[in-house]
N, C-alpha and C positions, 0 to 999 in steps of 0.2 A: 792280580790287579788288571793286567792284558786282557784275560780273561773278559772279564765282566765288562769293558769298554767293548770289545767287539761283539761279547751279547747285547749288551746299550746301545750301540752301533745300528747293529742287527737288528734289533728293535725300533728301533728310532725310524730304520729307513723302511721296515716295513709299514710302519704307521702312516707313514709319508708318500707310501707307493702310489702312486696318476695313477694308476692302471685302472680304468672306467670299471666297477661293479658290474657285474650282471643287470638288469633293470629288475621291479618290482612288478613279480605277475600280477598282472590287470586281475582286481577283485570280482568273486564270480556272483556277489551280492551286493545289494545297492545300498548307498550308506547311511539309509533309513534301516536298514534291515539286520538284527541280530540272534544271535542265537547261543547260550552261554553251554558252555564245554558239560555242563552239568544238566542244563536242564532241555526238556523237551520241545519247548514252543520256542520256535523260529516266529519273533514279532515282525508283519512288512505293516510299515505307518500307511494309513489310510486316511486320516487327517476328519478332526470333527465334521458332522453333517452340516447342512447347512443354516440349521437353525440353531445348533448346538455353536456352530461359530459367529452365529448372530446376537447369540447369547452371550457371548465371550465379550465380543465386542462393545455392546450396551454395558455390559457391567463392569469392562475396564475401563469405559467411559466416565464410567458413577464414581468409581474408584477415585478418580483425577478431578473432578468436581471435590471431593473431597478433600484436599492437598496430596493429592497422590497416594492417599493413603493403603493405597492396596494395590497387587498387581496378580493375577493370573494366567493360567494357560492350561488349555487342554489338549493331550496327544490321544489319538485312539488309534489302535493298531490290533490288526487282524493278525490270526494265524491257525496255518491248518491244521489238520487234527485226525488221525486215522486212526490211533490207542481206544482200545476197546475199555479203555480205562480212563476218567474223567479227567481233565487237565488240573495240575493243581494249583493254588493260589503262591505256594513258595517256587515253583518252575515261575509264576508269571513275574514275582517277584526278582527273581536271578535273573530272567532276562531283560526287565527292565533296567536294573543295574548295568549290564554289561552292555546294554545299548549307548548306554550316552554318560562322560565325563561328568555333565552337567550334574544330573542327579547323582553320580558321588563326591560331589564338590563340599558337601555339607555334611559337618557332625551330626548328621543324623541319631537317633534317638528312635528307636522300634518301639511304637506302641503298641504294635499287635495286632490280631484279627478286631475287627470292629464292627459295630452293625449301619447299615446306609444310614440311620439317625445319626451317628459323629461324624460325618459327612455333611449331612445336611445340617447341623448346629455349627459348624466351622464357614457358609459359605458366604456368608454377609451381604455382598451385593452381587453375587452370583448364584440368590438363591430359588432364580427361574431355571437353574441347572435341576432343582430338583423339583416335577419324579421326570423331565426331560431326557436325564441321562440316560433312565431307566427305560424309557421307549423308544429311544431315535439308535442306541447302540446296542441293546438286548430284544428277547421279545416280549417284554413285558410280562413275563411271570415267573421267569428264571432268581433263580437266588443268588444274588450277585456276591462276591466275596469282597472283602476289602481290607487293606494291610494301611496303618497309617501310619509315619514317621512325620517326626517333630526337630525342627530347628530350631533354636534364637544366637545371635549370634552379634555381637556390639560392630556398629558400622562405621560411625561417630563416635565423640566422646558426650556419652548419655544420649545414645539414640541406638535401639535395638532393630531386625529385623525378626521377625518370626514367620519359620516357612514350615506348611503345611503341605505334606505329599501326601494323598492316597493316590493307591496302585488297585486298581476296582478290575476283579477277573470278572468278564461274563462266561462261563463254562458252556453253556449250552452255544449262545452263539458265536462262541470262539472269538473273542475281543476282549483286548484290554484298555480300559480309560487310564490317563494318568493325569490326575488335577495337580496343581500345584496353586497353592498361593500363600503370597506374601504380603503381610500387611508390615508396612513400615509406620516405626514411631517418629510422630515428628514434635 
């Protein structure tokens, strides 16, 4: 029984030790920027063009005319690329995951690879996004990939939200768009 009190002891008062930690080495990337242990593409945010956030804006507006019925956001984020070998859509996937808590906040549901049209049938009042996306963050002829995941999830009692993630690779010009939106029931 002595024993074990002065392992508990021992314990105890190391848990309780003052003695200041080493500090945390200053990060050597900036906290837009990630890169998942698995996959290749290092995302740095580059943030929609100008008109693609002009977009953003008019049609979160529309949204709110409408009892708030919708809310979006778009991230675009660059990254470089020297693999003689084409960047793949599940790398861009991993490392959107691993960029931001946000988007693993939600029981996602993988819909799978999908064509720009379940994109452009999802975008309701942001759907000056489409073929927009297609030329202000690719070059316009590139075949863009897109991964869609689905949320609904009760916010209220009898009121849903439903969130729509596509994760859209441009390969050729090395960017990834990430739409998100959520229409809320009211």
């Amino acid at each position: 029984m002595f024993r074990h009190a002065v392992l508990a002891s021992a314990l105890f008062l190391g848990a309780c030790n003052n003695t200041p930690s080493e500090p945390a080495p200053e990060p050597t990337q900036s906290v837009r920027t990630a890169e998942s242990k698995l996959s290749q593409i290092e995302l740095e945010w580059e943030g929609p063009t100008p008109l693609l956030e002009s977009i953003m804006e008019a049609s979160n507006d529309e949204c709110d005319t409408h009892n708030n019925w919708c809310d979006g956001t778009l991230d675009v984020y660059g990254f470089p690329w020297t693999s003689t070998q084409a960047p793949t859509l599940s790398d861009a996937v991993e490392s959107v995951f691993a960029l931001s808590q946000d988007y693993g906040y939600y029981p996602w549901q993988d819909r799978g690879t999908v064509p720009f049209s379940t994109l452009s049938d999802q975008l309701f009042f942001f759907d000056a996004l489409d073929p927009a996306l297609l030329t202000e963050i690719g070059n316009g002829t590139e075949q863009v990939q897109i991964r869609y995941f689905y949320s609904s999830y009760l916010v209220a009692p009898g009121a849903h939200d439903w969130n729509h993630l596509f994760i859209v690779l441009f390969p050729q010009s090395h960017r990834v768009a990430v739409f998100n939106l959520v229409n809320h029931e009211i």
